[in-house]
mmCIF file of the N, C-alpha and C atoms, coordinates in Angstrom:
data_MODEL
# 
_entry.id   MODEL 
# 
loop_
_atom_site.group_PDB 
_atom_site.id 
_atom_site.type_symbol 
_atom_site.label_atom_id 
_atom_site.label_alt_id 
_atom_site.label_comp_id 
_atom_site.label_asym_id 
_atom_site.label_entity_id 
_atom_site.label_seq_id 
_atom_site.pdbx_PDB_ins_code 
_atom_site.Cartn_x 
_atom_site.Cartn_y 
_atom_site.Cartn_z 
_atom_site.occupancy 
_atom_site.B_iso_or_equiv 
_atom_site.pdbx_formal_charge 
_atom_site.auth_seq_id 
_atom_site.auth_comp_id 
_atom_site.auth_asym_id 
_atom_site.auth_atom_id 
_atom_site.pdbx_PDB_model_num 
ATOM 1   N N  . UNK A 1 1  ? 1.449   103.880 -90.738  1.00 0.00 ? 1  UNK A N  1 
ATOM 2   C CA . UNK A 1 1  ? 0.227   103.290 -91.264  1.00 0.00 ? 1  UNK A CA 1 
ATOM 3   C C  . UNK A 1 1  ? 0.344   101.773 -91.162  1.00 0.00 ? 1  UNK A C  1 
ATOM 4   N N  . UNK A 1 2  ? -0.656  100.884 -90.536  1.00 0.00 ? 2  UNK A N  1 
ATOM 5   C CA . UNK A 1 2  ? -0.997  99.580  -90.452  1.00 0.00 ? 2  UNK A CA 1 
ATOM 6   C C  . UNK A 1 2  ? -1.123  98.942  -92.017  1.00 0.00 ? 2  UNK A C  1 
ATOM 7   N N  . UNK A 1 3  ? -0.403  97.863  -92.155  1.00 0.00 ? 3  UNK A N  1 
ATOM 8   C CA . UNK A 1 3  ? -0.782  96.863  -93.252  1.00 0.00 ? 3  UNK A CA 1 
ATOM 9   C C  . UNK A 1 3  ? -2.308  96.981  -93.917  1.00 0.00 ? 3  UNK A C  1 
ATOM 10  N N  . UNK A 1 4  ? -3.259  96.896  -92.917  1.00 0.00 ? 4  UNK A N  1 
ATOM 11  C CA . UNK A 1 4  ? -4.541  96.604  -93.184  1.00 0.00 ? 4  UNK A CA 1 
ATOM 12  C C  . UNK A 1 4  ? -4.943  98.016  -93.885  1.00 0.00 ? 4  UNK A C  1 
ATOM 13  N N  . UNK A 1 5  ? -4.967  99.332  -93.212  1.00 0.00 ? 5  UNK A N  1 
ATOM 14  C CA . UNK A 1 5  ? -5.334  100.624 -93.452  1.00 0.00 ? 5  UNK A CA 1 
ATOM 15  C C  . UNK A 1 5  ? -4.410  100.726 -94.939  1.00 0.00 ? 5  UNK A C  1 
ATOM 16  N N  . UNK A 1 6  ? -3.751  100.293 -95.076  1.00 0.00 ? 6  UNK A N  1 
ATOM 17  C CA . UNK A 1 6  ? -2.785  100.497 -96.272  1.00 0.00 ? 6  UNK A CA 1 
ATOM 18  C C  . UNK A 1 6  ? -3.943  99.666  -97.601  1.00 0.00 ? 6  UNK A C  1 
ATOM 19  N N  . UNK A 1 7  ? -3.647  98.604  -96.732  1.00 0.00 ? 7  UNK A N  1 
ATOM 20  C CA . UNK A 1 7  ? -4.867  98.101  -98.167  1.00 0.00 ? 7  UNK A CA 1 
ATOM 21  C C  . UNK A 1 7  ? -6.526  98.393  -98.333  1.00 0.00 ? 7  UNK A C  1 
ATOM 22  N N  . UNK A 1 8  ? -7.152  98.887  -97.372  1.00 0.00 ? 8  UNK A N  1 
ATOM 23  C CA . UNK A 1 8  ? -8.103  99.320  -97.520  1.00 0.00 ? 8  UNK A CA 1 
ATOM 24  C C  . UNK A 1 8  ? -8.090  100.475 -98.021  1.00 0.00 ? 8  UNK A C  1 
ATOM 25  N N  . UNK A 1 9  ? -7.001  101.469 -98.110  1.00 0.00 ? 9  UNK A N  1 
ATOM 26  C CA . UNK A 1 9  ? -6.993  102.649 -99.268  1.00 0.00 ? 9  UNK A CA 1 
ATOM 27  C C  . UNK A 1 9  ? -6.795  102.504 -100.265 1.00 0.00 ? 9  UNK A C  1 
ATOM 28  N N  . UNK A 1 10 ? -5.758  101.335 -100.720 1.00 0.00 ? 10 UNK A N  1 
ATOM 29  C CA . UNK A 1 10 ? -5.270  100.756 -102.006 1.00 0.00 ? 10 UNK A CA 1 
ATOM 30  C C  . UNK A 1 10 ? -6.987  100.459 -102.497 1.00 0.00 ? 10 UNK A C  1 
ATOM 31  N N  . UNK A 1 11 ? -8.068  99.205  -101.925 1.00 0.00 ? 11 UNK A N  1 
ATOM 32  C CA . UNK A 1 11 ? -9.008  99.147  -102.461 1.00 0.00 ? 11 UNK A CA 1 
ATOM 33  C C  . UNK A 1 11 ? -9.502  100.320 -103.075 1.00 0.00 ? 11 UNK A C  1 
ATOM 34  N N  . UNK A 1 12 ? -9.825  101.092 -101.794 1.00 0.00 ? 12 UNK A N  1 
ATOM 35  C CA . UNK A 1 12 ? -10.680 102.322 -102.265 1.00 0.00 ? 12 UNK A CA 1 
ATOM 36  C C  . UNK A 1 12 ? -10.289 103.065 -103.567 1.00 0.00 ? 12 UNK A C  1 
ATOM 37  N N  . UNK A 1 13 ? -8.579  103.438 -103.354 1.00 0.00 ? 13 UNK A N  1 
ATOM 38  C CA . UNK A 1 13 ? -8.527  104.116 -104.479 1.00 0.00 ? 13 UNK A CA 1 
ATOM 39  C C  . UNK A 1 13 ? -8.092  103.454 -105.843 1.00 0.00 ? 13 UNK A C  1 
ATOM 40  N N  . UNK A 1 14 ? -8.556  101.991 -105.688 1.00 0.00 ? 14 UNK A N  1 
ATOM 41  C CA . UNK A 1 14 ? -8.606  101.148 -107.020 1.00 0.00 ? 14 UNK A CA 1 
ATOM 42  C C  . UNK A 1 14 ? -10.087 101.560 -107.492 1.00 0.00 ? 14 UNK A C  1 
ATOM 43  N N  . UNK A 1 15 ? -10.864 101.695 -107.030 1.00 0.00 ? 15 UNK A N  1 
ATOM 44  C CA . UNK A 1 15 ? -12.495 102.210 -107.149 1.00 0.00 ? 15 UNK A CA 1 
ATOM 45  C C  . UNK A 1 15 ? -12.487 103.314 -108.080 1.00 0.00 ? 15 UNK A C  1 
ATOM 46  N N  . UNK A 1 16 ? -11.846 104.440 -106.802 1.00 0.00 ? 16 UNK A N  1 
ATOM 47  C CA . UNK A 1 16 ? -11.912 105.589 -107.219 1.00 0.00 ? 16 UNK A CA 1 
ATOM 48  C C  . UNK A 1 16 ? -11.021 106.265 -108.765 1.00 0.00 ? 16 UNK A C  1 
ATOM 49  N N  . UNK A 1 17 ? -9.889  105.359 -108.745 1.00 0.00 ? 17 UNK A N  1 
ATOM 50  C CA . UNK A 1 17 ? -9.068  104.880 -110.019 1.00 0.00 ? 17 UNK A CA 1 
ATOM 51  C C  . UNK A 1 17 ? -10.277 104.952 -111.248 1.00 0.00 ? 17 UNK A C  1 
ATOM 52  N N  . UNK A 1 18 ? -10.678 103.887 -111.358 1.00 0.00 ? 18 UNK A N  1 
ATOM 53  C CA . UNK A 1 18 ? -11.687 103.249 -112.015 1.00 0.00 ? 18 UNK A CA 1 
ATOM 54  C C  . UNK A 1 18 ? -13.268 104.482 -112.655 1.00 0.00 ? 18 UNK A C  1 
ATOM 55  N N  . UNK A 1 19 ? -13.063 104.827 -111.614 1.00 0.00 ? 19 UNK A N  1 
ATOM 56  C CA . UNK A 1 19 ? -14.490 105.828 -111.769 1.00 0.00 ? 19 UNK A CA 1 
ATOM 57  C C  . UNK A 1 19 ? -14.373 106.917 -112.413 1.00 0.00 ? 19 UNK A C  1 
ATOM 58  N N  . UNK A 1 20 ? -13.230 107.659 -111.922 1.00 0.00 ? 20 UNK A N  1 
ATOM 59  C CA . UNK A 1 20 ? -12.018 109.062 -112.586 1.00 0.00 ? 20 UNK A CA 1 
ATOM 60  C C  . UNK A 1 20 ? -11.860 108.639 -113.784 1.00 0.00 ? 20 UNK A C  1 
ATOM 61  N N  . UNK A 1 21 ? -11.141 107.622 -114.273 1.00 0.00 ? 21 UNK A N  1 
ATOM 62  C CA . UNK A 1 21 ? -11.102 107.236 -115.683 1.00 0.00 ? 21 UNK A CA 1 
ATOM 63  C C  . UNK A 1 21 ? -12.046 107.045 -116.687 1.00 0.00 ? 21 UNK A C  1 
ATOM 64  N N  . UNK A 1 22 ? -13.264 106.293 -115.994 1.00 0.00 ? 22 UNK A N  1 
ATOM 65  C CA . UNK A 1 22 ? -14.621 106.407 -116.594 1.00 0.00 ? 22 UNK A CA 1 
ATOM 66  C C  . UNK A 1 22 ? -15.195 107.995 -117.164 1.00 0.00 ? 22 UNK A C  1 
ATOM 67  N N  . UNK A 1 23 ? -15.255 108.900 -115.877 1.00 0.00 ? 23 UNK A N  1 
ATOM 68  C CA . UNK A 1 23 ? -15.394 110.056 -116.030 1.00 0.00 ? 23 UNK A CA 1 
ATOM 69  C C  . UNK A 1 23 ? -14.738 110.998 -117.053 1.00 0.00 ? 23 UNK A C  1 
ATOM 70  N N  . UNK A 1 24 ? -13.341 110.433 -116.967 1.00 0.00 ? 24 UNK A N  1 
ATOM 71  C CA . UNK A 1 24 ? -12.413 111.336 -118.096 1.00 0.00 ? 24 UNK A CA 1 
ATOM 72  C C  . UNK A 1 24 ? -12.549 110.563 -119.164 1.00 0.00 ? 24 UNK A C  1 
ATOM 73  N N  . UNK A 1 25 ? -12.845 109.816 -119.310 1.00 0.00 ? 25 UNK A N  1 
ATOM 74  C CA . UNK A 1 25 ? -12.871 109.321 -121.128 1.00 0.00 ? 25 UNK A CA 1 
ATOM 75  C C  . UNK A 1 25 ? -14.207 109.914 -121.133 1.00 0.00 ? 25 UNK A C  1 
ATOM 76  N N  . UNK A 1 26 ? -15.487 109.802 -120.809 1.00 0.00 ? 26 UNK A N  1 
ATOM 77  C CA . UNK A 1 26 ? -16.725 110.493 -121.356 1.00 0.00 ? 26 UNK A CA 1 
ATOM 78  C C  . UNK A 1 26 ? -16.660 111.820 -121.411 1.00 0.00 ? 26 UNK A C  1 
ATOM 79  N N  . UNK A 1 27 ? -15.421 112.786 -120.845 1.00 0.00 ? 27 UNK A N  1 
ATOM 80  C CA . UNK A 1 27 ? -15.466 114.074 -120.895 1.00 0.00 ? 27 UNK A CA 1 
ATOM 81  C C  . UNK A 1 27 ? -14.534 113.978 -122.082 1.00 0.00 ? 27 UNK A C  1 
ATOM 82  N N  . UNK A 1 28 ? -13.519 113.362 -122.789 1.00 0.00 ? 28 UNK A N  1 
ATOM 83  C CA . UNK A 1 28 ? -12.716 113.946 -123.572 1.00 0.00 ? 28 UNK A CA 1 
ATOM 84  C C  . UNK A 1 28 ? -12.730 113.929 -125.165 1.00 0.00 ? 28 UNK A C  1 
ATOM 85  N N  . UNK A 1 29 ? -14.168 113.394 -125.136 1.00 0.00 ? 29 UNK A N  1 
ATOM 86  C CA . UNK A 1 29 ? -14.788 113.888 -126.773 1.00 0.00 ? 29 UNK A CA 1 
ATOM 87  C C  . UNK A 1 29 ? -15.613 114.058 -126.483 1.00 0.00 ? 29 UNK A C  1 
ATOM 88  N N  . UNK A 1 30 ? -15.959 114.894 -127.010 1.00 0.00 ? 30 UNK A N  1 
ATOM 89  C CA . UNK A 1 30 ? -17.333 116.227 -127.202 1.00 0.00 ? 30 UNK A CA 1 
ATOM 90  C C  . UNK A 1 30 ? -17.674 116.493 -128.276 1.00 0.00 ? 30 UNK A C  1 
ATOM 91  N N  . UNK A 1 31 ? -19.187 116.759 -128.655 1.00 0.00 ? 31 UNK A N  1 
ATOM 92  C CA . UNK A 1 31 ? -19.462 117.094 -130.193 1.00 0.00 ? 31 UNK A CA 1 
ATOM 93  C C  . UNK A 1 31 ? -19.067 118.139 -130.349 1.00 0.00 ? 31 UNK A C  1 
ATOM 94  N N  . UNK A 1 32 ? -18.600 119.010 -131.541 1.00 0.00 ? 32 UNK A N  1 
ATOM 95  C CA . UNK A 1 32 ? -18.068 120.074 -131.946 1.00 0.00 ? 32 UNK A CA 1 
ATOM 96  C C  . UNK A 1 32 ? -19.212 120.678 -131.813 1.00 0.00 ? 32 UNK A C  1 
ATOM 97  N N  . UNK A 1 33 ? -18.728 121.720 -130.884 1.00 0.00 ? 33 UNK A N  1 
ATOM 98  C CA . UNK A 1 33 ? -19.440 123.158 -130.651 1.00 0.00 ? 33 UNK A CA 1 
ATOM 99  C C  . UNK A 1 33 ? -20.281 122.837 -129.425 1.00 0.00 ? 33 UNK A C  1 
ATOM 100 N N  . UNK A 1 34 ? -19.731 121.831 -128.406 1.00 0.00 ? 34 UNK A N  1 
ATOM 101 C CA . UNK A 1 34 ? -20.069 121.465 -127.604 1.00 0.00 ? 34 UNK A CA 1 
ATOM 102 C C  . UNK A 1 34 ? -19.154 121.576 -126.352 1.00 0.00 ? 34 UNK A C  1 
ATOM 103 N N  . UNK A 1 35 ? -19.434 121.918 -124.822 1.00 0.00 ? 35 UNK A N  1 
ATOM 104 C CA . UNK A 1 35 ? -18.398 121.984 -123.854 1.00 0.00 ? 35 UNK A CA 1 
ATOM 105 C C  . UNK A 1 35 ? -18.191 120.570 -123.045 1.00 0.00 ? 35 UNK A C  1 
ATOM 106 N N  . UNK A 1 36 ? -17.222 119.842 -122.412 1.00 0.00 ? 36 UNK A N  1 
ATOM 107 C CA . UNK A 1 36 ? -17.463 118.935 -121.775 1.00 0.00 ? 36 UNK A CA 1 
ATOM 108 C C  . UNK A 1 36 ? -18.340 119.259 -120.307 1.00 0.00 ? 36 UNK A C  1 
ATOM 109 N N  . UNK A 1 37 ? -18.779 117.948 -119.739 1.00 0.00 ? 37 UNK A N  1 
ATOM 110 C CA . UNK A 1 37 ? -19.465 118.783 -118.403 1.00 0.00 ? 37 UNK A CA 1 
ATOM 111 C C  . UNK A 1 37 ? -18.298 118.579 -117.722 1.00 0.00 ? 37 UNK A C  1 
ATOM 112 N N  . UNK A 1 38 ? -17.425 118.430 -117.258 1.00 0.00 ? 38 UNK A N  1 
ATOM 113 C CA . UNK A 1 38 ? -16.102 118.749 -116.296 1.00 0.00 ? 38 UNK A CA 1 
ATOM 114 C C  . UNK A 1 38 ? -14.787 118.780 -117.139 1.00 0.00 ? 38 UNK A C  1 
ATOM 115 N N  . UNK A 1 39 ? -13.470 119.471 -116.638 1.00 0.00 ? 39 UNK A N  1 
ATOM 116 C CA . UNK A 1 39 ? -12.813 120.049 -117.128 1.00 0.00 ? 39 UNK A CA 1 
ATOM 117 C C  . UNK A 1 39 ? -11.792 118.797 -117.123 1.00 0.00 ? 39 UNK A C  1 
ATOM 118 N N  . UNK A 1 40 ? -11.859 118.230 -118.283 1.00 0.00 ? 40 UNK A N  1 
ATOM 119 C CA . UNK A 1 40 ? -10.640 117.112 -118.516 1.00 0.00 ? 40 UNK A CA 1 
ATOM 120 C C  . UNK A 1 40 ? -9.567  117.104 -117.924 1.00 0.00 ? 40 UNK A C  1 
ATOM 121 N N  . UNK A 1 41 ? -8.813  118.400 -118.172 1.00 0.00 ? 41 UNK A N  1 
ATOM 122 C CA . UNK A 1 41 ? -7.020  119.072 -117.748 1.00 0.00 ? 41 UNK A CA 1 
ATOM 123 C C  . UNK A 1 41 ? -7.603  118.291 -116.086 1.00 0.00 ? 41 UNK A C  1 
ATOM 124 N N  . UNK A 1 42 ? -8.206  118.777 -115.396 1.00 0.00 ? 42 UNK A N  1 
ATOM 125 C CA . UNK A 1 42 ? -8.484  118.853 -114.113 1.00 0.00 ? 42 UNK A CA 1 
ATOM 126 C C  . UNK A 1 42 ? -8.758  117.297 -113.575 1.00 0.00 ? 42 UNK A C  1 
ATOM 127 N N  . UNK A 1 43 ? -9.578  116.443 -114.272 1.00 0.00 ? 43 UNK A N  1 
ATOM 128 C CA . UNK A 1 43 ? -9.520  115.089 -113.802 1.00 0.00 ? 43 UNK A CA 1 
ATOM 129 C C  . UNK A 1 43 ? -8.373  114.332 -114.390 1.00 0.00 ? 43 UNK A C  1 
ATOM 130 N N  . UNK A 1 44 ? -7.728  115.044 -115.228 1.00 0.00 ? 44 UNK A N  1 
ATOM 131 C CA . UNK A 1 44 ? -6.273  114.259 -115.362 1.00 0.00 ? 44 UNK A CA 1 
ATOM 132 C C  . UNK A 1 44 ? -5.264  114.400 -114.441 1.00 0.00 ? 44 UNK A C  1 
ATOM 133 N N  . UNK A 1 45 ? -5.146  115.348 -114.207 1.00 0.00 ? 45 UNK A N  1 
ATOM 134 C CA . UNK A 1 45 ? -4.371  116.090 -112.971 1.00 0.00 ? 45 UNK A CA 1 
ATOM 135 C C  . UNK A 1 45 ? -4.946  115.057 -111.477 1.00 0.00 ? 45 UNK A C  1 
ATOM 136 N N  . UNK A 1 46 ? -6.072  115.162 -111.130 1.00 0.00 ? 46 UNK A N  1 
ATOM 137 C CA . UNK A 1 46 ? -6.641  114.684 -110.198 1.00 0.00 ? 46 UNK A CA 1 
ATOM 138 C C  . UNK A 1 46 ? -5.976  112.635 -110.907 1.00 0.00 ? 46 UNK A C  1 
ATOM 139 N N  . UNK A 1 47 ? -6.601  112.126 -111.710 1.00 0.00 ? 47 UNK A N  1 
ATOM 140 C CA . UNK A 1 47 ? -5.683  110.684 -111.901 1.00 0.00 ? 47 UNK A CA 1 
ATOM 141 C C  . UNK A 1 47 ? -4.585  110.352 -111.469 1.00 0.00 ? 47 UNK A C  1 
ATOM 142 N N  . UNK A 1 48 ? -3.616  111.841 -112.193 1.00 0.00 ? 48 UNK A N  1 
ATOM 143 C CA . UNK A 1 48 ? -2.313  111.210 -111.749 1.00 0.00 ? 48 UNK A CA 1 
ATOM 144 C C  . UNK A 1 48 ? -1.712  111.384 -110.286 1.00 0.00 ? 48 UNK A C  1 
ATOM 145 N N  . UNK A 1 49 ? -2.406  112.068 -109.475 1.00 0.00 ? 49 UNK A N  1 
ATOM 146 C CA . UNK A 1 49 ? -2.403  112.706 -107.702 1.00 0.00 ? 49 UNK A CA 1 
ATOM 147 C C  . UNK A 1 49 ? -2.930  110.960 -107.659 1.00 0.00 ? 49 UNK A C  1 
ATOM 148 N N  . UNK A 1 50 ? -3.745  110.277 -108.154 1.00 0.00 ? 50 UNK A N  1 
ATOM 149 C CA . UNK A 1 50 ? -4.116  109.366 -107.471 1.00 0.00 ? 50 UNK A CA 1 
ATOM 150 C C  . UNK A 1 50 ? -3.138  108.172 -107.810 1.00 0.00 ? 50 UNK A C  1 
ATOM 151 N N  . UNK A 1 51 ? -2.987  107.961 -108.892 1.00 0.00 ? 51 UNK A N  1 
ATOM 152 C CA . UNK A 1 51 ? -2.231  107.019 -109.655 1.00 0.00 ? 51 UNK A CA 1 
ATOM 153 C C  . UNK A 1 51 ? -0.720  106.762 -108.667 1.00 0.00 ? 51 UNK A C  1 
ATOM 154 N N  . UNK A 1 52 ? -0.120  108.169 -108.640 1.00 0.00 ? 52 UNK A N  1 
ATOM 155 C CA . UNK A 1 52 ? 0.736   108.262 -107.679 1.00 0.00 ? 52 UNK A CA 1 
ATOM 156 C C  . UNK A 1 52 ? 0.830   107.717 -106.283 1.00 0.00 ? 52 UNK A C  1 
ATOM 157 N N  . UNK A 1 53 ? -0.205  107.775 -105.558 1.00 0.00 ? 53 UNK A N  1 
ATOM 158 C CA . UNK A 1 53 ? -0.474  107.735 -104.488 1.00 0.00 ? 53 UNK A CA 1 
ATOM 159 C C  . UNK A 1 53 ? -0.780  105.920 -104.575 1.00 0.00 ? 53 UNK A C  1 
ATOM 160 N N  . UNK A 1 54 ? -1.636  105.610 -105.245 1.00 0.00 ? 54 UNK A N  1 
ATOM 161 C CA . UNK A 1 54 ? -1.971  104.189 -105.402 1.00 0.00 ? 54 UNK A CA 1 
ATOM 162 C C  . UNK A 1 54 ? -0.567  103.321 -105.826 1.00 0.00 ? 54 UNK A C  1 
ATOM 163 N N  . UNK A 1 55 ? 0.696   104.055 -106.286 1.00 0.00 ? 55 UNK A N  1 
ATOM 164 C CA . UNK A 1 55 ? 1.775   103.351 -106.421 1.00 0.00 ? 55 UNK A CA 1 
ATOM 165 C C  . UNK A 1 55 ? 2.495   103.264 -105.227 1.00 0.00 ? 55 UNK A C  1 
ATOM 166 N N  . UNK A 1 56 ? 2.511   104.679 -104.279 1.00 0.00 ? 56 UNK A N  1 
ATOM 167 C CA . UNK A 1 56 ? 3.379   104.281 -103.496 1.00 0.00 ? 56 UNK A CA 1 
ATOM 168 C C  . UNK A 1 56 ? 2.545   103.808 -102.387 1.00 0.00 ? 56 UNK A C  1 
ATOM 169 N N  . UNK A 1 57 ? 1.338   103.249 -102.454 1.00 0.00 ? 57 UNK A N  1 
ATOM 170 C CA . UNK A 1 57 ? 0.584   101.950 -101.297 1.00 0.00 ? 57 UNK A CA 1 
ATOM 171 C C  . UNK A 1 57 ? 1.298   100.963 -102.007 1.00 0.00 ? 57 UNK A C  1 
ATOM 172 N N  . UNK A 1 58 ? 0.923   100.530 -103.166 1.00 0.00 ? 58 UNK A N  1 
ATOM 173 C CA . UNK A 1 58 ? 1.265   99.383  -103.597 1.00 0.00 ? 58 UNK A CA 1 
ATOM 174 C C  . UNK A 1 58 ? 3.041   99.017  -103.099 1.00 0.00 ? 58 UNK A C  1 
ATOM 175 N N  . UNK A 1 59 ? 3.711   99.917  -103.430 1.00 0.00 ? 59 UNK A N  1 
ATOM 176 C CA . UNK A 1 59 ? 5.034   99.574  -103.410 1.00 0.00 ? 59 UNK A CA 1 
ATOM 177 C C  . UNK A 1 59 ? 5.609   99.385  -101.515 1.00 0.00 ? 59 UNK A C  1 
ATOM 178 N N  . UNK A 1 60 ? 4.747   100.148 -101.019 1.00 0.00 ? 60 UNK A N  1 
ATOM 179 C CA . UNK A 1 60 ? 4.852   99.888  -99.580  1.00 0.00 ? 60 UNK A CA 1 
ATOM 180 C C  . UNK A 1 60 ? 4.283   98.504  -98.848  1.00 0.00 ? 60 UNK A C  1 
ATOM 181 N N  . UNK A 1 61 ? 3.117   98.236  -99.573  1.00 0.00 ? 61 UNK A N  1 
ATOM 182 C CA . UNK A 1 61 ? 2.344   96.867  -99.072  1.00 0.00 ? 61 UNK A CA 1 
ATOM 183 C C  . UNK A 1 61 ? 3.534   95.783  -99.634  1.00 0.00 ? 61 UNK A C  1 
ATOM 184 N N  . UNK A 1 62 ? 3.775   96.041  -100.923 1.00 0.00 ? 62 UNK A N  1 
ATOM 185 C CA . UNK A 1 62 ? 4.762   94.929  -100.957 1.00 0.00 ? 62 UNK A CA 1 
ATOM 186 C C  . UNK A 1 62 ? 5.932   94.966  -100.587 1.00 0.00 ? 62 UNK A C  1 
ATOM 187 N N  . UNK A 1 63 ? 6.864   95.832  -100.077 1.00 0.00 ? 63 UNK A N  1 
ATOM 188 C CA . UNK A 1 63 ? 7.509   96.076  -99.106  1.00 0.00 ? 63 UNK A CA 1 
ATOM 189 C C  . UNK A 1 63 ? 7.316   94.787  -97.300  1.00 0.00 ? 63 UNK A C  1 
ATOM 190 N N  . UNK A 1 64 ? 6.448   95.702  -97.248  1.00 0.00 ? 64 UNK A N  1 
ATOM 191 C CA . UNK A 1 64 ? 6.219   95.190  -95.790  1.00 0.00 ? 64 UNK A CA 1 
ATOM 192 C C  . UNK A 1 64 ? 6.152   93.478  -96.187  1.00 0.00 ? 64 UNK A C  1 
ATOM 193 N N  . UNK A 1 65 ? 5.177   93.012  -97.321  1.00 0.00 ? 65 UNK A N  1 
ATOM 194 C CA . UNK A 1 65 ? 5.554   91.691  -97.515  1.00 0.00 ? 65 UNK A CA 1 
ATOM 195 C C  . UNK A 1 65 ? 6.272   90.797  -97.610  1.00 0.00 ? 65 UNK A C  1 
ATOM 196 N N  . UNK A 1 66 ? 7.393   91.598  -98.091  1.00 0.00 ? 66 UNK A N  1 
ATOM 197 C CA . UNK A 1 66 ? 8.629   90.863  -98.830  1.00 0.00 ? 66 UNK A CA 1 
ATOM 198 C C  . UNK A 1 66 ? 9.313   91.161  -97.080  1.00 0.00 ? 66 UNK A C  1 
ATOM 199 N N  . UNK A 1 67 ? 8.913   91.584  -96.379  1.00 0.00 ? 67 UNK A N  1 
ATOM 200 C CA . UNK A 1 67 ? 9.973   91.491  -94.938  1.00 0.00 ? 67 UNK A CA 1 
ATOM 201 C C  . UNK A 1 67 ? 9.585   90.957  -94.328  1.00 0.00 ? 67 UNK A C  1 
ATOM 202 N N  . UNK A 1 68 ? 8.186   90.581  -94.228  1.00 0.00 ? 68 UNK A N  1 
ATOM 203 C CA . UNK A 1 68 ? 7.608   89.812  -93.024  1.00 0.00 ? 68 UNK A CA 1 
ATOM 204 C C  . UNK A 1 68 ? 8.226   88.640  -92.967  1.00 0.00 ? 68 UNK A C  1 
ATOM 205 N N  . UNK A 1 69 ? 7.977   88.010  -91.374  1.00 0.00 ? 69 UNK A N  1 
ATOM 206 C CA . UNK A 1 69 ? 8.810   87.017  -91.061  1.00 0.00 ? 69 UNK A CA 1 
ATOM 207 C C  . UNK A 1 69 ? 7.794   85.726  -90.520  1.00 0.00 ? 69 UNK A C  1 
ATOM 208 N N  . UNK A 1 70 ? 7.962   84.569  -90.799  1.00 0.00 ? 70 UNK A N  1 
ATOM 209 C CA . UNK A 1 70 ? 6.537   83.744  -91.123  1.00 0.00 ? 70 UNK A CA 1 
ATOM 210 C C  . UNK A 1 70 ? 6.636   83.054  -89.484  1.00 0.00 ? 70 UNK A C  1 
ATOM 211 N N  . UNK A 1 71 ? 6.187   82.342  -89.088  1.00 0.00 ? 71 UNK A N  1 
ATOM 212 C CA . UNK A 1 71 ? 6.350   81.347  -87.915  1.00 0.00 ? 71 UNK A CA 1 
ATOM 213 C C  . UNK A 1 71 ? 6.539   79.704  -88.670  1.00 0.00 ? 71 UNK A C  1 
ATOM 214 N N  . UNK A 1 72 ? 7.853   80.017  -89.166  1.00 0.00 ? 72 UNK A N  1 
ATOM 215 C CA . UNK A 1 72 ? 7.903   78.199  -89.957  1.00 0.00 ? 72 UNK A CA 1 
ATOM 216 C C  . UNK A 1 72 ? 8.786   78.028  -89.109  1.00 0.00 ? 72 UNK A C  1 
# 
């Protein structure tokens, strides 16, 4: 994977980060005697597949940074 493609997924799934979390906090209180509309367990599960994934871009982008070699 290219530097660039690396961070354009990192963006994306800073988004998609963002939106999932939105989603799971409005699902995880509910009025009593009420169902959520999507299944919490399931967008938590789905967070941390992403969370994961958004660490090891991050830890790879800065990788490749910390090696690059400058023209000084």
């Amino acid at each position: 994977m290219k530097l660039a493609e690396a961070l354009i997924e990192r963006a994306d799934l800073k988004k998609r980060l963002a939106q999932l979390n939105n989603r799971l906090c409005s699902n995880v209180m509910v009025n009593e005697g009420s169902e959520p509309v999507e299944d919490p367990a399931r967008l938590l599960e789905s967070l941390n597949i992403m969370t994961a994934r958004y660490e090891e871009l991050v830890w790879r982008i800065n990788l490749t940074n910390a090696v690059a070699k400058t023209d000084s």
